[in-house]
N, C-alpha and C positions, 0 to 999 in steps of 0.2 A: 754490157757495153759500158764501155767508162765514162763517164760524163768528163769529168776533169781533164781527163786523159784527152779528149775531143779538142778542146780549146787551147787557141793560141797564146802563146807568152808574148805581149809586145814587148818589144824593145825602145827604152826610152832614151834619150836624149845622152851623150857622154858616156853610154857605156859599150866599151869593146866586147863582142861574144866570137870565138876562136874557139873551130869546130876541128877535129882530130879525128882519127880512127874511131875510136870507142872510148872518148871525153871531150868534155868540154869546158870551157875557162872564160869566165864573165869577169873582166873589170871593171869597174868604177871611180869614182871620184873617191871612197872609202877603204876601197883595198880590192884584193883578188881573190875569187874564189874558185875553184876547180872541182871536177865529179866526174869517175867514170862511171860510163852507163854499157848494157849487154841487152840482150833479146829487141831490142825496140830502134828505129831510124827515125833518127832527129835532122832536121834539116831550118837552113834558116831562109826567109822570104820574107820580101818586102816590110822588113823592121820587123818581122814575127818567128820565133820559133814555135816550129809545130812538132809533136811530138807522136811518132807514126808505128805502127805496130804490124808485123809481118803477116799473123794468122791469130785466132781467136782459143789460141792455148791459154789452159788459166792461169797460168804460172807466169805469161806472158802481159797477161789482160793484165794482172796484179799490177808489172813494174810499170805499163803504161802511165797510170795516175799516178806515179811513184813519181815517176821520174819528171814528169811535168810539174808537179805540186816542188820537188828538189829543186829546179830550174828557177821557177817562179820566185822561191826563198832567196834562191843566189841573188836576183836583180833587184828582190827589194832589201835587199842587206847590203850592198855595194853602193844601192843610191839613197837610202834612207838610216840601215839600220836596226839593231834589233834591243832593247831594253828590258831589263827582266828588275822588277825591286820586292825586295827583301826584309820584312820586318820582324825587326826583335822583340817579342813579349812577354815581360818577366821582369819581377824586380832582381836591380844587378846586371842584365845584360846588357852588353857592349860591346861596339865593333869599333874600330879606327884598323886603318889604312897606313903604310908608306909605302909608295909607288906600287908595285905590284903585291907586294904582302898583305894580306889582311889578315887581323889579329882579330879573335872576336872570343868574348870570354859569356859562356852560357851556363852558369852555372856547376862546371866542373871542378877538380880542385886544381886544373891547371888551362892557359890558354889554350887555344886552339888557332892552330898556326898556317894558313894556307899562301903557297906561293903560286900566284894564278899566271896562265897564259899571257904570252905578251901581247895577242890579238884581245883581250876583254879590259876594257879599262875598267875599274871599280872605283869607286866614290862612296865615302863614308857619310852619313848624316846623323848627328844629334842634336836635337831642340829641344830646351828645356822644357818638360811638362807632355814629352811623346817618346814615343818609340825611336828606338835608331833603328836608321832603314840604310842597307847596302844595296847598293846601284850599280849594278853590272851591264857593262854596253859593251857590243861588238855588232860586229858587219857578217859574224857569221850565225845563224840561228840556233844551228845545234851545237853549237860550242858553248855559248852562253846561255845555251838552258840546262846543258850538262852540270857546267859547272852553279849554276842554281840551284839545281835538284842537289846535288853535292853538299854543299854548304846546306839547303835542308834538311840533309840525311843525317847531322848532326843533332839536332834536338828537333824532330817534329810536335807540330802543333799537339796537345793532347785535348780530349774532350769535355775537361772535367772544366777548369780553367781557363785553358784554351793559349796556355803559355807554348814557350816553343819559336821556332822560325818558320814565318809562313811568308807566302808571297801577300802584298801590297792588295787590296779589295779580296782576298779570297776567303770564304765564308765555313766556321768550324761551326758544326752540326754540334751542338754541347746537348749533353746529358744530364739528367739531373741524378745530384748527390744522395747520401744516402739520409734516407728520412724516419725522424725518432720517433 
């Protein structure tokens, strides 16, 4: 039985939910999001979508808490948002920004050149005597942790040192070196 799947999404205040065949399309004050959904009937009442399931097939049972956890993300990324940040550590590395391009140089013997979606805004940060951290925002969640994990997949963290691109509070298991 899905717990998740059981509970309703409310709907908050300013945002439009427009129910279709087999999708559905939540706006907000942030932007628009859209999802189609299969196996499961969604319906919306009294400020709440509920998220309903035909029969107790497991393939079925699966997209129920799928599909409501998917929902639940659209409304808080249209009214809130979603923040992912990014810290560079290592002597020499560097990120800066213009408008959608981020340039970030990790140690290779050349930049590394990314031109990001127009839905994720980025922001660069350097302060003397820290890390520079890139700040990627959007309204949509899996957009902006895609393109997170992306920019990670560039130099991850390693364990010796613990140099690399890692997310902002995320904690590297280090090793110890080799001993004489």
């Amino acid at each position: 039985m899905s717990r998740i799947g059981n509970s309703p999404v409310k709907i908050p205040e300013g945002v439009e939910v427009k129910l279709e065949d087999n999708s559905i399309s939540i706006k907000g004050k942030l932007g628009e999001l859209s999802q189609k959904f299969e196996d499961v009937k969604i319906k919306q009442e009294d400020g709440e979508i509920i998220v309903e399931r035909p029969n107790d097939n497991k393939n079925i049972k699966s997209k129920h808490g799928l599909y409501r956890s998917l929902i639940n993300n659209m409304i808080t990324g249209v009214t809130e948002g979603y923040t992912k940040e990014l810290e560079l550590v290592g002597v020499g590395y560097r990120a800066t920004n213009q408008g959608q391009k981020l340039d970030i140089a990790i140690g290779f013997s050349h930049n590394i050149v990314l031109q990001l979606a127009p839905e994720v805004k980025v922001e660069t940060v350097s302060e003397k005597g820290k890390n520079p951290v890139i700040k990627l925002t959007s309204h949509d969640k899996q957009l902006v942790s895609q393109v997170a994990a992306k920019i990670r997949s560039y130099r991850k963290p390693e364990p010796y040192k613990g140099k690399g691109i890692k997310y902002v509070g995320e904690y590297i298991r280090r090793k110890a070196g080799k001993s004489a």
